[in-house]
N, C-alpha and C positions, 0 to 999 in steps of 0.2 A: 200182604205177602211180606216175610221179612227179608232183607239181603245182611249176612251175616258178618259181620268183619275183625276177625279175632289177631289181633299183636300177640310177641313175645315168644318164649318157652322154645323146647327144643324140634317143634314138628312144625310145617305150615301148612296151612288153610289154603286150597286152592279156591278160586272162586269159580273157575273155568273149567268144565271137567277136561282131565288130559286122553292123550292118546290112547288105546288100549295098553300097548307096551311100555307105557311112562305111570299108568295106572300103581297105587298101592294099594291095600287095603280099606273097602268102607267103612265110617265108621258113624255109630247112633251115639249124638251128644244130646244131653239133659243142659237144658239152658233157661235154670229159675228167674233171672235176670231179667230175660224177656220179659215178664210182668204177668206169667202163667208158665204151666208146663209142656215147652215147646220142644219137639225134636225136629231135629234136620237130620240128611244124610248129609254127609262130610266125606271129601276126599283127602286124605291125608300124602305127603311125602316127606322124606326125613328133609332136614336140613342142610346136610351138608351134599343135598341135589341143589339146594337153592343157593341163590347169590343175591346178597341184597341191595337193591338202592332208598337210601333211607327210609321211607314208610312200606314201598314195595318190595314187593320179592318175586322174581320170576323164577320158574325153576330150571334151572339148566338141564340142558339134553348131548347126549351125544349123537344125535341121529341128524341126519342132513337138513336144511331150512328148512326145503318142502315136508319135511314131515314135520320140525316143530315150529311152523310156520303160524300156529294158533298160539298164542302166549298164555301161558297157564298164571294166574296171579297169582303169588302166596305173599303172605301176610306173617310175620313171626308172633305167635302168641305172645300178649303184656295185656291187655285189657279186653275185653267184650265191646266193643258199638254196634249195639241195635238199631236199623233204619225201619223204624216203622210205619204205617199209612201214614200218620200223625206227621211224620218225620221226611217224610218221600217229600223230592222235588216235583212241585206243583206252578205251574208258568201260566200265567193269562197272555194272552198274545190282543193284544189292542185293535180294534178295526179303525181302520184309515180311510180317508178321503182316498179316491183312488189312483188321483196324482203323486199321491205317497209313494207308495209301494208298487201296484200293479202294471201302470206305466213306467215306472223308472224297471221293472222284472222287461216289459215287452220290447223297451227301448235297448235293452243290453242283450238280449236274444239275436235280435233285430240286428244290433251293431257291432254282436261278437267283439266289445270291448278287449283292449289288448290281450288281443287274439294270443295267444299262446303261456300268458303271465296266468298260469293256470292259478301260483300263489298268493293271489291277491282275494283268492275264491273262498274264504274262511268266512265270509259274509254272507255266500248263497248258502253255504251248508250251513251256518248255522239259522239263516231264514226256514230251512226245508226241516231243520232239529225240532225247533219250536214248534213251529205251523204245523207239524204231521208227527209228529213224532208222540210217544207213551208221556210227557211230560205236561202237555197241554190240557187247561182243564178247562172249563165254559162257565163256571160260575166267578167271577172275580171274587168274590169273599174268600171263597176256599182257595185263592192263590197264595203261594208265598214269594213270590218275584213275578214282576211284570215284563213282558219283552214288547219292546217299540218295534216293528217290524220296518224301520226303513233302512234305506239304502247308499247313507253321504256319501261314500267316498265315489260308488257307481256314478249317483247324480253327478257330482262333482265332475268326471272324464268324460260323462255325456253332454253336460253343458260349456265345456271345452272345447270339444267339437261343433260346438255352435256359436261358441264366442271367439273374439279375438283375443284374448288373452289369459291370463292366469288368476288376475286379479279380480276379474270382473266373476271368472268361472268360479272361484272361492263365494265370491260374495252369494250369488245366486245359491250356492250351494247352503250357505246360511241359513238364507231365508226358509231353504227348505225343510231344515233340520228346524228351527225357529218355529213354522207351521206345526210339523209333526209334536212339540212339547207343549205351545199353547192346547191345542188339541186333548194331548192328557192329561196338561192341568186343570181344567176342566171337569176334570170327573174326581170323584171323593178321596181317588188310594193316593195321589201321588204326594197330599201334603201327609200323608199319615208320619212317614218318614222323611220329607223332604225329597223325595226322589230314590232314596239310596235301596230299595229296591226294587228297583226300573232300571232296565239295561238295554245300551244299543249295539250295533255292532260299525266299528270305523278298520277299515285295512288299509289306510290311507299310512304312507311308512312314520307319518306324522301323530298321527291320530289325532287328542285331543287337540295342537298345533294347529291342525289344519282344521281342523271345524269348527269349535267352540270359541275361538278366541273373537269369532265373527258376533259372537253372540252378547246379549248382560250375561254377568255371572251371576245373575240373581235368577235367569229362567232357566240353567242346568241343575240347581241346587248341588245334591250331591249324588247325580245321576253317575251310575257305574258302566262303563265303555270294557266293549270286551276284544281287543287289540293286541297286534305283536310286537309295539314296542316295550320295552322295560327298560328306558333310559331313566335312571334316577336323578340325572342333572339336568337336562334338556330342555329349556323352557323356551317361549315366543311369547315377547310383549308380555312377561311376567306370569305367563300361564304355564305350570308344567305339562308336558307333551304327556306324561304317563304320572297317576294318584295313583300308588301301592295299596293304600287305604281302601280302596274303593274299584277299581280296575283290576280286568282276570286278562291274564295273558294267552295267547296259545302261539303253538308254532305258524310256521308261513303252513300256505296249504300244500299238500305232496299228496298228491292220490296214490295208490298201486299204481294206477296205468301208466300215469307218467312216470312215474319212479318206482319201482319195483326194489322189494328189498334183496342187497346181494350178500356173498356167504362170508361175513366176517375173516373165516380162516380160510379162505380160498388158500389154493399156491400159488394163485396169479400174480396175486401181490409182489410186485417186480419196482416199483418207485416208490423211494423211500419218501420223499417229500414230495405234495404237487401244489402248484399256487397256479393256480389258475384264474386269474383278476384281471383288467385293464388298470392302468398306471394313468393315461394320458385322457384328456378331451377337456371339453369345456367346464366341465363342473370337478375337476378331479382333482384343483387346487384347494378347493372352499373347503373348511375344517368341519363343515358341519357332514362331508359328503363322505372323504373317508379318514377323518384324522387326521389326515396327513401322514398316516400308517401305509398307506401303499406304495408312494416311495421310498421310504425305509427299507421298506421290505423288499424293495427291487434291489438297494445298494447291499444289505444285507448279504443276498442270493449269491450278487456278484462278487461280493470282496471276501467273503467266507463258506465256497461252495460246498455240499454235502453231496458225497457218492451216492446217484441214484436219484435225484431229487431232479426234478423236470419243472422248467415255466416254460410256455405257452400258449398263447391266443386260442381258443376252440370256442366251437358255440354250446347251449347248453346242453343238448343230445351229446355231444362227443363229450365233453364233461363228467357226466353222468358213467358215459363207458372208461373214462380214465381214474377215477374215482374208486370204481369196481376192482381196480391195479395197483391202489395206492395205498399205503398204508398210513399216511399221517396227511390230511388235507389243511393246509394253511385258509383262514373264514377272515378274512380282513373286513374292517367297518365299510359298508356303501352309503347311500346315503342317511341311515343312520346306524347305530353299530352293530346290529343283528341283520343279518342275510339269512337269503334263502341257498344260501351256500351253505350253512353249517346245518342245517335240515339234510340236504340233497347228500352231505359228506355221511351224516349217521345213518340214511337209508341205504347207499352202498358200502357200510361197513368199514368207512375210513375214520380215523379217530381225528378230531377237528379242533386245530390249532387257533385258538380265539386268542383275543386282545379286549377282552371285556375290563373295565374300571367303572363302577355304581352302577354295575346295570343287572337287573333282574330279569331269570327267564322262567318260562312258562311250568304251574307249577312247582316250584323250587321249595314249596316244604315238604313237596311228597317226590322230588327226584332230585337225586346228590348227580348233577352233570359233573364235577369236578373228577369221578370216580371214571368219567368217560370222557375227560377232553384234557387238553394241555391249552392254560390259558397262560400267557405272560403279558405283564404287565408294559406297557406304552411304553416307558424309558427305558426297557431291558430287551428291546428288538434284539440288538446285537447279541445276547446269550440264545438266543435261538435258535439256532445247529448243533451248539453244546447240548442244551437239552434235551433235544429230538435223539443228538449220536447219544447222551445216555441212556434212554430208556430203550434204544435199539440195541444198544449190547447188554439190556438186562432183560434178561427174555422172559422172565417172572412178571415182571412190571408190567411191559407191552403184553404178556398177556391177559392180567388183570384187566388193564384198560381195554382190552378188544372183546373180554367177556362180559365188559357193562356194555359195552356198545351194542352190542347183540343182542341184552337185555333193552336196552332204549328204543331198538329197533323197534321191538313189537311191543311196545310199550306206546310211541306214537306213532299209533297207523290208526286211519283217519276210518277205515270201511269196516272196522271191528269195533261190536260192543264194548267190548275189555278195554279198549285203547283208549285213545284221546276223549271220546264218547263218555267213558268211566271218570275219567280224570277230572273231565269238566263237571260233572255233576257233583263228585266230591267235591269240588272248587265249592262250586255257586251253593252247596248245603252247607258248608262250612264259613260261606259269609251269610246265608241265612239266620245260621247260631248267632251273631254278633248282633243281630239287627233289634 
């Protein structure tokens, strides 16, 4: 089967079919390129329905969420890429000792791990991608990426709960990670390339920090971790926490159920500004936790307040409903600079006030966030409410930025093929290329 992906020119290529009433004309393309004469049917829409975020295009609708609640991809024609069998993602998924995997799955059922931190679940779904999913093949020859199926950072909070402390729970978590790579060195693929591609999954906020640094750096070689940090400075004991090179990023986890997407242009939209952070406790001094960005950001509030703008203590549920009211949600660094703040702001439609400096987020050559967020730089806190009151009285602007938001919306939803599911594959086929 081929899946078609045409850049450029004045029409786009939906990949999704749309709605009936968002529908334009069918059309039969000759495509010699393909390497024979292949036709597809193609759904065409003009261009100026679409709105683009750098390599994607969705196509704008004027009809309510729920109806354009399916994201239609468009593409701007510039070149032809053909994915062909040849070329399809193909993943061997490695069988384990069953203390690997199976047990560390029964023991986190069993212990409903931080019960409620549903974001940290970007590790089961992408266990259930692999393991079940159209990607998986059984011959290892015929692979082109390998998937480790364990479970560090789970191991890691379950052996926590049976130790007395953090150090000891790290280290054991080692060993386990340590286990699982002996194991696939072992077998013929992993020296073909030195590891690089074999991939694990870490949602630990640390990632490679928290696991590998336990290890030699001769037995990860240059294994690829597919994680939410994208700290480009961040390192532990000389190890960088996140390798660009080599690591695929995604967002924190947000299902629908827990977060459901809300309608960008509500009119509920009643609070100009919402920060909704804690400032104080045990860990809120240490720079690695929030910069040192969150009281700033309380002095900020206080000495140069914005009409409409609310701070607040709430838990995450009410959050989530305040959010749905706000139009610019302030995403301050927690423990490391990416939250599951600035996720939970793009799914109710707030446009999310970052404080990013070298840090890279989840595919970032195929999505321009910049077109969807307001990022200021760490020394320019204080220009803060300037910024925000100007793009609130430029009602062109603010809405540019509320129409990428919309766009990003269903662009990363976790339950659709189109979504994050698409995104990753184009990731991991476009580090395939390199390999």
């Amino acid at each position: 089967m081929l899946r078609l992906t045409l850049l450029g020119s004045n029409h786009c290529l939906c990949l999704q079919a749309a709605p009936a009433e968002n529908a334009a004309e069918t059309r039969r393309v000759h495509t010699p390129a393909a390497g024979g004469n292949v036709r597809t049917a193609l759904q065409w829409t003009r261009r100026e329905q679409c709105s683009k975020v750098t390599g994607h295009v969705a196509c704008a609708t004027q009809h309510t969420m729920q109806q354009s609640i399916l994201l239609i991809r468009c593409i701007c024609l510039v070149q032809l890429v053909l994915v062909t069998a040849q070329q399809a993602l193909r993943v061997y998924v490695y069988e384990l000792p069953r203390n690997l995997t199976q047990n560390v799955l029964a023991a986190h059922y069993q212990q409903q791990w931080l019960s409620g931190a549903y974001e940290y679940e970007a590790d089961l779904w992408i266990y259930d991608k692999m393991v079940n999913g159209p990607w998986r093949v059984k011959d290892p020859a015929a692979a082109n990426l390998f998937y480790i199926p364990v479970l560090p950072t789970r191991f890691l909070h379950q052996s926590l709960s049976a130790t007395t402390g953090w150090q000891e729970a790290l280290q054991l978590s080692g060993q386990y990670l340590q286990e699982a790579l002996e194991h696939v060195q072992i077998q013929p693929f992993w020296s073909r390339n030195n590891g690089r591609d074999h991939f694990v999954t870490m949602t630990a906020d640390s990632a490679r920090c928290t696991h590998l640094r336990w290890l030699p750096r001769s037995l990860w070689g240059e294994l690829s971790v597919i994680m939410h940090l994208g700290d480009l400075v961040m390192r532990e004991e000389g190890i960088p926490c996140f390798d660009p090179d080599v690591d695929v990023l995604l967002p924190a986890y947000n299902p629908l159920e827990q977060e459901p997407l809300a309608d960008v242009y509500s009119q509920e939209r009643n609070v100009t500004v919402l920060y909704r952070f804690g400032v104080s406790g045990p860990t809120a001094s240490h720079p690695y936790h929030t910069r040192l960005i969150r009281p700033e950001l309380r002095k900020h509030f206080e000495a140069s307040p914005l009409p409409g703008a609310d701070w607040s203590a709430s838990s995450i549920s009410d959050t989530l409903v305040d959010m749905a009211h706000s139009i610019f949600c302030v995403c301050p660094p927690g423990v490391v600079a990416h939250t599951s703040r600035f996720w939970r702001a793009l799914r109710r439609g707030c446009i999310p006030v970052t404080f990013f400096r070298a840090y890279q987020l989840p595919f970032s050559d195929m999505i321009d966030y910049s077109s969807a967020t307001v990022n200021i730089q760490p020394d320019n806190i204080h220009t803060l409410h300037i910024v925000l009151a100007g793009i609130l009285h430029d009602k062109d602007r603010l809405h540019a930025l509320q129409q990428q938001v919309q766009i990003l919306q269903q662009m990363l939803v976790w339950e659709y093929e189109s979504g994050i599911s698409q995104l990753l594959q184009d990731e991991l086929l476009k580090r395939i290329s390199v390999l």
